[in-house]
N, C-alpha and C positions, 0 to 999 in steps of 0.2 A: 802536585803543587797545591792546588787545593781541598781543602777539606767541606766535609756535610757533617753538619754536627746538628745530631736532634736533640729537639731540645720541648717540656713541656711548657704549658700555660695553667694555670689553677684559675679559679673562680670559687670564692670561702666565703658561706653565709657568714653575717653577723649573730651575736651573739641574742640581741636585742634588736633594735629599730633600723633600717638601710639610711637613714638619714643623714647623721654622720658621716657617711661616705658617699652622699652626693655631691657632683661639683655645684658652684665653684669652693664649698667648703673642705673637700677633700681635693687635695691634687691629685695630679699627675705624679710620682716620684721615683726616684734613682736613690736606693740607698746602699751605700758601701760600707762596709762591716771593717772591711780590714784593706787599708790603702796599699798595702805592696802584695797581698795575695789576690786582689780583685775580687773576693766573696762578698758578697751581697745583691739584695733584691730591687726591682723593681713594680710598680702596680698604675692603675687607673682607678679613678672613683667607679662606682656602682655606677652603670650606664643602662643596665636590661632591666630595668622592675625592682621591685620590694623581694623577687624570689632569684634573681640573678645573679646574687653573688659580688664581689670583688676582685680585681683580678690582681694576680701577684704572680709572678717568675723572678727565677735567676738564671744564669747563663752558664753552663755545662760548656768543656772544651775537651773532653776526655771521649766521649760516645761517638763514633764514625760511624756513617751507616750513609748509604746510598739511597734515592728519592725511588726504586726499585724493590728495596729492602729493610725501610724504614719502620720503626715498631711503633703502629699506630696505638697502641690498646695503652692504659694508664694503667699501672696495676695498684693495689690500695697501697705497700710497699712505700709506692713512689710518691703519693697524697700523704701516708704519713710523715715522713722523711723530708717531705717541704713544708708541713705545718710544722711541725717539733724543733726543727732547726732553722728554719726563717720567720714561719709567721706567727707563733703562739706567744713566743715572748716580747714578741717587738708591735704588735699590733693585734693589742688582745681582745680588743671588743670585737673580733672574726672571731668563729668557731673553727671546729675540724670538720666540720662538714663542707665534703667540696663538693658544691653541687654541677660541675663540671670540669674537665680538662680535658685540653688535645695536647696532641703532638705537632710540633713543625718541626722546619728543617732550617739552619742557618747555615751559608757556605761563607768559607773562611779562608784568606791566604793561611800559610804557615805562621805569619808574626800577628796576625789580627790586626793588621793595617786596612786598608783599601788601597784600590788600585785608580789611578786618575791620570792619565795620559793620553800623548796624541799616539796611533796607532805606529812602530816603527817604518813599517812600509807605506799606509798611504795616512800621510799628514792631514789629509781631511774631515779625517775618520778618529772620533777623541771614544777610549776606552774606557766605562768608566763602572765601577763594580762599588758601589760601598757596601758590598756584602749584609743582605738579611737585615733584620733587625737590627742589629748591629747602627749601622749604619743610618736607617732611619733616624736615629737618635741626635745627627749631625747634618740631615739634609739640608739643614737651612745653608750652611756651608758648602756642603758639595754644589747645591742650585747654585746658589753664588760664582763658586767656580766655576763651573761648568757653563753659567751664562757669560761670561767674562772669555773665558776660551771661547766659545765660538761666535759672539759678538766683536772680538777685538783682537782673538789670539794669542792674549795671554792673558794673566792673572794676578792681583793683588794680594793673594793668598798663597802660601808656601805649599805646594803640594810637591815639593822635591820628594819628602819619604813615599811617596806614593807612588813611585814608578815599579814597575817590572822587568822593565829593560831597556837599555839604551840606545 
């Protein structure tokens, strides 16, 4: 039913100065490339120093692997492959110099929904998964929710796609 999907983080010197990329002059950003394929990136300003880098990812749906089995190592492969095709031409005052990346892990239903319900057997009990990363991206919403469900027991917010079962 669900999936683990790993997935990298970059961190790409600039090319010149880190200043441009600190907040509040650089954002936070979500950028999508192509609106019915869902490709595209996101980042954060430069937050670790002048040698810290900036962070950039996009979101992988294809690579299953288990929190047992999960491929921590970055190969250069995979730094090249996210500079060349996300970040060189669309934010060029970074270099290819990644001066860090990890692995995590995102879990995912099958349609990339979240899960937001009262539990079927004991109604006290609210389920609620906004899966990884993912999801952080909307918590101000889910908090909402979710304060709303168990302040009053129910909700101002359509969380009907959200169930699992009835």
């Amino acid at each position: 039913m669900y999936r683990v999907l790993r997935q990298v983080l970059f961190w790409f010197a600039p090319r010149e100065s880190i200043e441009p990329f600190l907040a509040p002059e650089f954002p936070i950003f979500i950028w999508s490339f192509n609106f019915t394929g869902g490709d595209g990136m996101y980042g954060f300003p430069a937050i670790d120093g002048p040698t810290g880098g900036v962070k950039v990812a996009s979101e992988q749906h294809e690579v299953v692997t288990t929190p047992e089995k999960v491929k921590r190592e970055i190969s250069k492969d995979e730094i090249e492959y996210m500079y060349g095709n996300y970040v060189k031409d669309r934010l060029p005052m970074l270099s290819g110099n990644c001066v860090k990346a990890v692995s995590c892990m995102y879990t995912s239903t099958p349609n990339s929904d979240f899960v937001i319900q009262r539990h079927p057997k004991f109604q006290q009990v609210i389920v609620a998964s906004p899966c990884s990363g993912h999801g952080f991206k909307h918590s101000a919403s889910i908090g909402e929710a979710l304060a709303e469900l168990v302040c009053t027991g129910s909700t101002t917010l359509d969380i009907s796609k959200f169930r699992i079962s009835d």
